[in-house]
N, C-alpha and C positions, 0 to 999 in steps of 0.2 A: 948961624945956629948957636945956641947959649947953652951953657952946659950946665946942671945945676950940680951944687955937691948937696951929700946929706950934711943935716948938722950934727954934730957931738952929742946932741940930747936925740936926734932919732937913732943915731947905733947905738947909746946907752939902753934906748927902750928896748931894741933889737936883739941887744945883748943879754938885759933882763929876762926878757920873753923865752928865750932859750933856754936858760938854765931852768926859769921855772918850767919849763916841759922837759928837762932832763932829769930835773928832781921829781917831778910826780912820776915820771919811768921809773924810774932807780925805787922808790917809795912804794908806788904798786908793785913790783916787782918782791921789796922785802914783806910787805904787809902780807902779798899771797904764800910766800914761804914761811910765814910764821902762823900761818892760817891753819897752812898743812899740819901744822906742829901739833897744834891747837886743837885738833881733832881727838884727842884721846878718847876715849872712854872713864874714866876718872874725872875728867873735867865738866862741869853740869855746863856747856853754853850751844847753845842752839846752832846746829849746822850752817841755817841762813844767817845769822849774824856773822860769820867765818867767811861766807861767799860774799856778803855784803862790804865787809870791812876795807879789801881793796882799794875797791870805785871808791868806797866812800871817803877812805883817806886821802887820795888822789883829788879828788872834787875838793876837799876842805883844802890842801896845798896848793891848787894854782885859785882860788879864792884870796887866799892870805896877799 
């Protein structure tokens, strides 16, 4: 039986892969608490863009 190892460049991508799902966490995470923020009444921007903002940031980070 033969045993195969990964190479250097698959735990590189493995390792990439990861953080970029721990950065879009961490990201949506901030973007929804600054969402909340963003809620005032003083400030003219549409509630859906605030619910939107998120996802959307998150989606645009594991793109890059």
């Amino acid at each position: 039986m033969q045993v195969r190892y990964r190479t250097s460049k698959a735990v590189e991508n493995e390792l990439a892969t990861g953080f970029r799902g721990e950065f879009g966490a961490f990201l949506f995470g901030l973007i929804d608490a600054l969402a909340l923020r963003l809620q005032v009444p003083a400030i003219p921007i549409p509630h859906q863009f605030l619910l939107m903002l998120p996802s959307l940031s998150t989606i645009m980070a594991l793109l890059v």
